[in-house]
C-alpha positions, 0 to 999 in steps of 0.5 A: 424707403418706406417706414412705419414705426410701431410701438407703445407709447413711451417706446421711442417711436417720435424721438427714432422717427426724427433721427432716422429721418434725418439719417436716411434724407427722407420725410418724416411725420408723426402721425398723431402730430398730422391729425393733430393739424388736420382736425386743428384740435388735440388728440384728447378733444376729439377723443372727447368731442367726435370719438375714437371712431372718428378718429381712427378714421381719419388716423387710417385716412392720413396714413393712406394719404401720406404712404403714396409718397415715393418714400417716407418715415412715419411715427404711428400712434400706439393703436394705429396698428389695430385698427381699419387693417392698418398693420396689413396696409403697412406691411404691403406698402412699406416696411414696419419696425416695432419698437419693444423696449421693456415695460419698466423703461416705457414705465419710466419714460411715461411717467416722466411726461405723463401730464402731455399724455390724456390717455394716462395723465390721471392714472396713479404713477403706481397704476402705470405698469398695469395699464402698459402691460394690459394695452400691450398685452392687447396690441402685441398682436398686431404689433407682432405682425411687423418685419424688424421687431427692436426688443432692447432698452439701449437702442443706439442709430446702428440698432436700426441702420444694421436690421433696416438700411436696405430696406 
């Protein structure tokens, strides 16, 4: 079994990645959390110090790294799917699942922990719904693209074993 997990942030990809994982008995990584340990600096500091095309780079590199395993569950970042034809790589060597619930719960979700997020800790909480709508307006695309697309607020473990088990 070999997963990738898409969506925005706020979507659920982290908090499913690990109940999934741990349903299906397969190794589970948060692919923000591996760059994360691999650059041994936060998201924001590369962002900051090397820039994002660095660190799309090696977001691409990890996600090829760790896909050669014989299965997996992998959370990707929100923009992983965009770039360096990441989504056609994880649809050729896995199989993809987008998380879409609506805006409003991933409004509210964010806005929650938005001070553990550098891509919108400064954004007025009122100016949230506007950002999410446009960055998923531009990532939908690709987004799109996935084989099991989970459009709903209420997801529940069946949400994902009755569309994804045999996989």
């Amino acid at each position: 079994m070999k997963i990738f997990l898409l969506g925005f942030m706020g979507a659920g990809k982290s908090y499913w990645g690990k109940q999934l994982a741990e349903h299906w008995q397969v190794p589970y990584y948060d692919l923000d959390e591996v760059i994360v340990e691999a650059e041994e600096m936060a998201i924001s500091d590369i962002f900051a110090t090397k820039g994002e095309d660095y660190f799309r780079e090696k977001e691409s590199m990890l996600l090829r790294e760790l896909s050669r395993q014989d299965s997996f569950l992998i959370s990707c970042g929100g923009g992983t799917p965009c770039f360096q034809d990441n989504m056609d790589f994880m649809n050729e060597k896995g199989t993809t699942v987008w998380i879409n619930p609506s805006v409003a719960a991933m409004v509210e979700r964010l806005t929650r922990k938005k001070s553990k997020r550098p891509l919108i800790q400064d954004l007025e909480d009122e100016d949230l719904n506007d950002y999410v709508e446009m960055k998923l307006a531009e990532r939908r695309q690709f987004y799109e693209q996935s084989r099991h697309i989970i459009s709903s607020d209420h997801i529940t473990l069946d949400t994902f074993t009755k569309n994804i088990d045999h996989a």
